[in-house]
C-alpha positions in Angstrom: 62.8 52.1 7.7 59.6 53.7 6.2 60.7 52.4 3.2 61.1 48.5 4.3 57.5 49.1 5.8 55.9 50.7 2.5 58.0 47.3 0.5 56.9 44.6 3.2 52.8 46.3 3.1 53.1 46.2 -0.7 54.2 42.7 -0.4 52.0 41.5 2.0 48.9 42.9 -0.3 51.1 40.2 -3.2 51.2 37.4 -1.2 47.6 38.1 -0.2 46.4 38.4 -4.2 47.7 35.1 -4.8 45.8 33.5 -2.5 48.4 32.4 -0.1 47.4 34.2 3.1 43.6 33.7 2.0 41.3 31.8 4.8 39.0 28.8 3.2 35.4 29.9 4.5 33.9 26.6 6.7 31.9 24.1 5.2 28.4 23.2 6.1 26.9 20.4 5.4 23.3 20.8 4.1 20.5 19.8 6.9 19.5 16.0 6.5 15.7 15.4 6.6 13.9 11.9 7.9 11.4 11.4 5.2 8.1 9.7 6.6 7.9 6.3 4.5 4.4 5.8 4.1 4.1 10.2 3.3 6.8 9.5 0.2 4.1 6.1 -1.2 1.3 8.2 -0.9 2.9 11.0 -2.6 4.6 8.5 -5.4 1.3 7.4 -5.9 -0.5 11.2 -6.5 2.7 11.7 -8.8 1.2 8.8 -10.7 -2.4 10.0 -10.6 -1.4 13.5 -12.3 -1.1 11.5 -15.5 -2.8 12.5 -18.4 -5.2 10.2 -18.9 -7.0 11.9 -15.4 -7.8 14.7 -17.6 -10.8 13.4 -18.5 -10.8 9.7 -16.7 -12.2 8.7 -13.4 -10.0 6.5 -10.7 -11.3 4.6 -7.3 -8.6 3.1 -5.5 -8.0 2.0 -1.8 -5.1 0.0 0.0 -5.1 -1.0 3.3 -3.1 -3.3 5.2 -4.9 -6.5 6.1 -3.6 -7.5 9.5 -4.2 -4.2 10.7 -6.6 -2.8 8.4 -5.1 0.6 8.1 -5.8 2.4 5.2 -2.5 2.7 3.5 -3.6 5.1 0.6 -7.4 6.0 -0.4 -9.2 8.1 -3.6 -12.5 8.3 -4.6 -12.8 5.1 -3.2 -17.0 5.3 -2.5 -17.4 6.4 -6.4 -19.3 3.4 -8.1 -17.6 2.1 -11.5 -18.0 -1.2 -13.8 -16.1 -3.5 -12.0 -15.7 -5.4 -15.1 -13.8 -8.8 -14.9 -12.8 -7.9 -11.1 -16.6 -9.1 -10.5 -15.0 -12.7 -10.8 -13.7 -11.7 -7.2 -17.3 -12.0 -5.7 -18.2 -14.9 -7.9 -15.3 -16.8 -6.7 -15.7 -15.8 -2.7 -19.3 -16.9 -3.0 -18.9 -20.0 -4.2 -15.8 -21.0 -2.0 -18.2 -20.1 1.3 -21.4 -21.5 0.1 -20.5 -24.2 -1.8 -17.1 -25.3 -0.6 -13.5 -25.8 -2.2 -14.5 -29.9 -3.1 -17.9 -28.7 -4.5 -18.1 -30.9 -8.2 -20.5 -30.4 -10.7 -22.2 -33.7 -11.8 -23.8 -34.7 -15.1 -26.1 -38.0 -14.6 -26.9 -40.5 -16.9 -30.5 -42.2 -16.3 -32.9 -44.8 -18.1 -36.2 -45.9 -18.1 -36.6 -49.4 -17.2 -33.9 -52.4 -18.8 -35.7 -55.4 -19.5 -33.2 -58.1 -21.4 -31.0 -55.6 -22.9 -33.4 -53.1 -23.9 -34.5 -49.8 -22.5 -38.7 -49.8 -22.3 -38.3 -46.4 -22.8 -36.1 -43.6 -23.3 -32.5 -42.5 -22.0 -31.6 -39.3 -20.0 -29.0 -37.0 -19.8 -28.8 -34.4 -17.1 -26.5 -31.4 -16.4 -25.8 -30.0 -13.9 -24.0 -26.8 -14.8 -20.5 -28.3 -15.5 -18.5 -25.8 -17.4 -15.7 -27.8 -18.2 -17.9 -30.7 -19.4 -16.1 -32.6 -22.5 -16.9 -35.0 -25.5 -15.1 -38.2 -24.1 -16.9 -37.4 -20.5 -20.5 -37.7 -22.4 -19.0 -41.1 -24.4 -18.0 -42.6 -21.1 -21.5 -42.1 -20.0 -22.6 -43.8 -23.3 -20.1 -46.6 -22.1 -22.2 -47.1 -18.9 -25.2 -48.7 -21.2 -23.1 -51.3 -23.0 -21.7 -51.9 -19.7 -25.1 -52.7 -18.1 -25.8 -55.7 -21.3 -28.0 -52.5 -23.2 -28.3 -53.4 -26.6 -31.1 -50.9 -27.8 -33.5 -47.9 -27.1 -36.6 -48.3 -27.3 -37.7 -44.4 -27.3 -36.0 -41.3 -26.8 -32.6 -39.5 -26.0 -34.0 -36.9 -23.8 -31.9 -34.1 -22.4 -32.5 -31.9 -19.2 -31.4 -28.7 -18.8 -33.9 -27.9 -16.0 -31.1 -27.6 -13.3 -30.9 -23.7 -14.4 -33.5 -21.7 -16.1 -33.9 -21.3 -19.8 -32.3 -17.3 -20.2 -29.0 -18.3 -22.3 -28.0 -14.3 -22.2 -26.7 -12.3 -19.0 -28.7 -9.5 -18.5 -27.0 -6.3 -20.2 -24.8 -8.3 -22.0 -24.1 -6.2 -25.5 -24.1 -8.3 -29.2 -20.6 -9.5 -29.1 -20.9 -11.4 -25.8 -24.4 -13.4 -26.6 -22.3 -16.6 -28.4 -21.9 -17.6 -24.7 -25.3 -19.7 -24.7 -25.1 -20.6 -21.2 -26.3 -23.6 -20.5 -26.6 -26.3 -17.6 -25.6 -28.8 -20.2 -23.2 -28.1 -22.3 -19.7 -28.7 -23.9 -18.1 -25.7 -24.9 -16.3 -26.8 -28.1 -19.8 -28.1 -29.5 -21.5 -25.9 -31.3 -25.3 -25.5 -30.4 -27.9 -27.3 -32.1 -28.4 -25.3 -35.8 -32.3 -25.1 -35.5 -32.9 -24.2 -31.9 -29.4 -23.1 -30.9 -29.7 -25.2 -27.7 -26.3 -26.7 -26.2 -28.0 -29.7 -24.3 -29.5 -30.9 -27.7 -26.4 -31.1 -29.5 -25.1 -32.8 -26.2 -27.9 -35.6 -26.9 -26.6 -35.8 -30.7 -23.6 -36.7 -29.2 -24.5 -39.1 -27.0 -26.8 -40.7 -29.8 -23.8 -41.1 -31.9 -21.6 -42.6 -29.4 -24.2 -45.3 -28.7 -24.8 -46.0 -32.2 -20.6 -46.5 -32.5 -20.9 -48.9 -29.3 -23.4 -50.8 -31.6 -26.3 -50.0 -29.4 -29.7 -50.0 -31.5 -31.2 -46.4 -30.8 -33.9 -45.2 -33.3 -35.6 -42.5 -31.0 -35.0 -38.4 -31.7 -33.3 -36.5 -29.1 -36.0 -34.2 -27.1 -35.7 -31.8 -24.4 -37.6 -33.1 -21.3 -37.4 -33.7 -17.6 -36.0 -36.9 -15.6 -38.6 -38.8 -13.7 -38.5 -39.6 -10.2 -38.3 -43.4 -11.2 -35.7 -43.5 -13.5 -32.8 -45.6 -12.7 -29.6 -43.5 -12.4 -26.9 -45.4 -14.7 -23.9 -43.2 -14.3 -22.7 -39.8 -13.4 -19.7 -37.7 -13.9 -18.1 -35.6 -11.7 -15.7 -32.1 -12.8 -13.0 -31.7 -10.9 -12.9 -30.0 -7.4 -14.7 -26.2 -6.9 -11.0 -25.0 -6.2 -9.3 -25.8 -9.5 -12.2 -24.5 -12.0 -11.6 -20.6 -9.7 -8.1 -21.2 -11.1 -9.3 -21.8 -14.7 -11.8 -18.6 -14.5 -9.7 -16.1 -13.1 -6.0 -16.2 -14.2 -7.4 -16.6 -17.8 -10.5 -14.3 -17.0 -13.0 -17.3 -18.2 -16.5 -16.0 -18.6 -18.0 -19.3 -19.2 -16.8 -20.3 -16.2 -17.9 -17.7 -13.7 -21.4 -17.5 -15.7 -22.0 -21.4 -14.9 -20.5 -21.3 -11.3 -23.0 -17.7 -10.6 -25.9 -19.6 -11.5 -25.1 -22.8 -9.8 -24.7 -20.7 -6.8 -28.3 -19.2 -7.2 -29.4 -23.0 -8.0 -27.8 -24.5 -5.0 -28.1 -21.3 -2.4 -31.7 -20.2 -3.3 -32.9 -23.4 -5.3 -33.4 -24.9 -7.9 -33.8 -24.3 -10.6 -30.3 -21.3 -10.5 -31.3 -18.1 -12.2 -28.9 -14.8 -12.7 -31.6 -13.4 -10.2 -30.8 -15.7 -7.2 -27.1 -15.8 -8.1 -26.7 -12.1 -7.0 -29.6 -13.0 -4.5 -26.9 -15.4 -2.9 -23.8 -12.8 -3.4 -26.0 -10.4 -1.6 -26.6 -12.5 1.2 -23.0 -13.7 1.3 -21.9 -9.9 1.6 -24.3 -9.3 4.1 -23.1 -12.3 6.6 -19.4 -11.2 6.5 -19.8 -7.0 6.3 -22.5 -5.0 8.5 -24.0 -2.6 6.0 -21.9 -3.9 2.5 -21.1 -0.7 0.3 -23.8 0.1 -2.2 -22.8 -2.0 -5.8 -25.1 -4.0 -8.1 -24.4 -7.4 -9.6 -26.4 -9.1 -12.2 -24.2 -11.7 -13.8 -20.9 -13.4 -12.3 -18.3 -12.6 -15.2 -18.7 -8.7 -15.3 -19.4 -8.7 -19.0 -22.9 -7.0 -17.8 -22.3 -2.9 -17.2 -25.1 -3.1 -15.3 -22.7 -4.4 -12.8 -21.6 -1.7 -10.3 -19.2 -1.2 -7.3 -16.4 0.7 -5.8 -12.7 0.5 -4.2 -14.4 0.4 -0.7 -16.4 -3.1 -1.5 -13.5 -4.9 -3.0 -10.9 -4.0 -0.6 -13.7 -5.1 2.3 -14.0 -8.6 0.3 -10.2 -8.8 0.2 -9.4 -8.5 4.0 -12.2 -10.5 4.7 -11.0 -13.7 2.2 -7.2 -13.1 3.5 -8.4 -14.2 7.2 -11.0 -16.7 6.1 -8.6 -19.4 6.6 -10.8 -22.0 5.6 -10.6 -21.1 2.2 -7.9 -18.8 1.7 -5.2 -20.9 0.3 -7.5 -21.8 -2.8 -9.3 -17.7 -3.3 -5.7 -16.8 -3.2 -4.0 -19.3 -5.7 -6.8 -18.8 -8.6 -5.3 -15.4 -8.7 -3.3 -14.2 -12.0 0.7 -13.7 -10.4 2.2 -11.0 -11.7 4.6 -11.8 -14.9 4.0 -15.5 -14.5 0.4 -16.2 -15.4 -2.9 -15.6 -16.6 -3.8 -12.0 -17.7 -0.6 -11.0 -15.4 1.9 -12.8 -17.3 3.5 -10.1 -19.2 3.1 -7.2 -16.6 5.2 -5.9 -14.0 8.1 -8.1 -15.4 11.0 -7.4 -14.3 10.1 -5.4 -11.2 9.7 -5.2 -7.5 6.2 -6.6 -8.1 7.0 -9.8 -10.3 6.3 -12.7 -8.9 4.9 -11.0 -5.6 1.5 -9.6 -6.6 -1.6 -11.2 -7.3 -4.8 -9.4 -8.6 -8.0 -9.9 -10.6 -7.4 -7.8 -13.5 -10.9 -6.2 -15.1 -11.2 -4.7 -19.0 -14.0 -3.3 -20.6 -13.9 -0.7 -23.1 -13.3 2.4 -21.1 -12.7 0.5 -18.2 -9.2 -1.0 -16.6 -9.6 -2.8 -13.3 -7.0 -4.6 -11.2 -7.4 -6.0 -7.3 -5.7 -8.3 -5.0 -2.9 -8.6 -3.2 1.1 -7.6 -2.5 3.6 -8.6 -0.4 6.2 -4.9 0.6 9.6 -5.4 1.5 8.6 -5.8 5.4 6.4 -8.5 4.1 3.5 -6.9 5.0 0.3 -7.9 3.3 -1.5 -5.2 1.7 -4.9 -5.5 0.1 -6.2 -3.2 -2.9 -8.5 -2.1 -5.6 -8.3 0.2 -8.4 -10.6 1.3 -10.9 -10.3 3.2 -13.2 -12.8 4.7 -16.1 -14.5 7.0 -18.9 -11.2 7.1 -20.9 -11.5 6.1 -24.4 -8.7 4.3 -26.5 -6.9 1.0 -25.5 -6.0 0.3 -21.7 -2.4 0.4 -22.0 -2.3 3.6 -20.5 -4.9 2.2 -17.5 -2.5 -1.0 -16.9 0.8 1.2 -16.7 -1.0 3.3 -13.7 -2.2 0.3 -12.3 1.6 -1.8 -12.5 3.0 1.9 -11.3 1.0 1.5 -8.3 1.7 -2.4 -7.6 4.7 -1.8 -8.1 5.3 1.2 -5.4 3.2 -1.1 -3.1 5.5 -3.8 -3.8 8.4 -2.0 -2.5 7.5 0.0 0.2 9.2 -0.3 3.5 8.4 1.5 6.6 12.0 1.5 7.5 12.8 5.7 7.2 15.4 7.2 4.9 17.4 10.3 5.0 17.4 13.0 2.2 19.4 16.1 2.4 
């Protein structure tokens, strides 16, 4: 008997080694975690800013929702940088509000008096600022003589640039940017007079040759001058509307454009004739009707080519949500905005992403400076409004535009919808 209990011990201990009598311990699930949605975007976006190029380069950046304006995710956003290109923003607002979306910029033929098919005097060509102006625009004016019986000019072509003043360079504008030559009359594919460099006189060469082709008699030079208060207006010609120019300067970035739309703000806002002075006069006052105390910034041209230009996260973020419920003009702030890989200087970023086709910004580039702000839609279709600004780095902005589609990109697809993680 002793012996069947020593055999059935040893056997149980057997048995027991080959695992048949073993017990599987009880699983546990690991604990499951609710993860705060808008805590995982703002850490996603820090993630981003630990990037190397912050060694040594400064950021700004705010987003904030615009229906409810809560701040969705803020740095640095008071700290003043060159706004760059993203100065086109202000530009644009401005002249949307003070000007209006139908606003055209005119260019006026005149004439002395026509006595039997001849002017007793001279011919006169105005502008008005219209940066889109073309060659076959000024011979259509021309047309406007032979239509009227004119068969010769007595005295001179005389052209008026009075409409803005006579500074053809943006203040702080470096070497490489002074072939602008802004002008109130001007044709951007006609190269300025050799001898006095002046657009509105080769404007006037090309109205005298246009005449001269229609085989009207015109002898006199071409002058700079002023329009009298008697002379007879013989035709005009009008650019398109105010909200299809915004389109043409800021997807492509145009800095003729915005140049020539700032000063015609001045001109129109503060009076004639429109000065770089009294186009940020009329940006200031514009910011000051829609904002009680506007962040501190500094504007002195309307492009952003100027690094005298300064402002921060805070200011354009404000603008933003300010233009999103300005329903008046909205629709047309809104559409001159580069979309995200479809157009403009967005067209081959964030391809292929949350963000494409979805976001639309103002991108900004200096050297050392990368600038984006606008707009994005999130998965709840939530409107959210940002700016970011970034600076002091040197080398080409790639690095600066990968942040910046990082960053659209998150804001593109949040959700406030929360998720688990174990």
């Amino acid at each position: 008997m002793k012996t069947f209990a020593i055999f059935l011990f040893s056997g149980t201990l057997l048995l027991s080694g080959c695992g048949i009598f073993t017990t599987n311990p009880t699983q546990t699930e690991p604990p499951i975690h609710t993860v705060d949605p808008l805590e995982r975007l703002q850490t996603d976006i820090d993630a981003v800013l630990q990037e190397e190029l912050f060694m040594n380069a400064s950021i700004g950046i705010k987003v904030v929702a615009v229906e409810t304006g809560e701040v969705i995710y803020e740095k640095n956003s008071h700290k003043l940088h060159h706004p760059a290109s993203t100065t086109k923003l202000f530009t644009a607002a401005t002249a949307l509000a003070k000007l209006g979306s139908d606003y055209q910029f005119e260019t006026t033929l005149y004439s002395d008096a026509i006595v039997k098919g001849e002017v007793l005097g001279n011919v006169y060509l105005k502008g008005r600022a219209d940066p889109v102006l073309q060659p076959q625009d000024i011979v259509k004016l021309g047309d406007a003589l032979l239509e009227a019986g004119v068969k010769s000019i007595q005295g001179y072509i005389v052209v008026d640039e009075t409409y803005l003043d006579a500074i053809w360079e943006g203040p702080g504008w470096m070497r490489d940017d002074r072939p602008l030559w802004i002008s109130p009359l001007s044709i951007r594919e006609v190269k300025p007079n050799a001898n006095t460099m002046s657009r509105a006189l080769a404007c006037g060469h090309l109205l005298k040759s246009a005449l001269i082709e229609k085989g009207i008699h015109v002898t006199g030079k071409i002058v700079s001058g002023t329009v009298p208060s008697d002379a007879h207006r013989i035709a005009k010609h009008l650019s398109p509307p105010l909200a299809d120019l915004l389109k043409l300067m800021n997807k492509p970035s145009d800095n003729w454009i915005a140049e020539l739309v700032f000063k015609t703000i001045g001109a129109e806002v503060m009076g004639e004739p429109g000065t770089w002075k009294k186009g940020r006069e009329a940006i200031a006052e514009f910011l000051g009707e829609i904002m009680d105390e506007p962040p501190i910034h500094r504007f002195v041209d309307g492009s952003g080519l100027s690094r005298y230009n300064l402002l921060n996260a805070e200011l354009l973020t404000r603008l933003l949500v300010y233009m999103y419920h300005n329903f008046e003009v909205m629709p047309e702030f809104l559409a001159s905005l580069p979309i995200a890989g479809v157009d403009g200087t967005l067209k081959n970023r964030m391809q292929g992403v949350s963000a494409e086709k979805v976001l639309r910004a103002k991108t900004g580039t200096l050297s050392g400076v990368s600038a984006l702000a606008g707009y994005t839609v999130t998965a709840d279709d939530e409107v959210f409004a940002f700016g970011i600004l970034i600076s002091h780095y040197i080398g080409p902005a790639r690095s600066a535009r990968s942040i910046q589609d990082k960053i659209g990109n998150y804001l593109t697809g949040f959700s406030r919808n929360f998720s688990m993680e174990r």
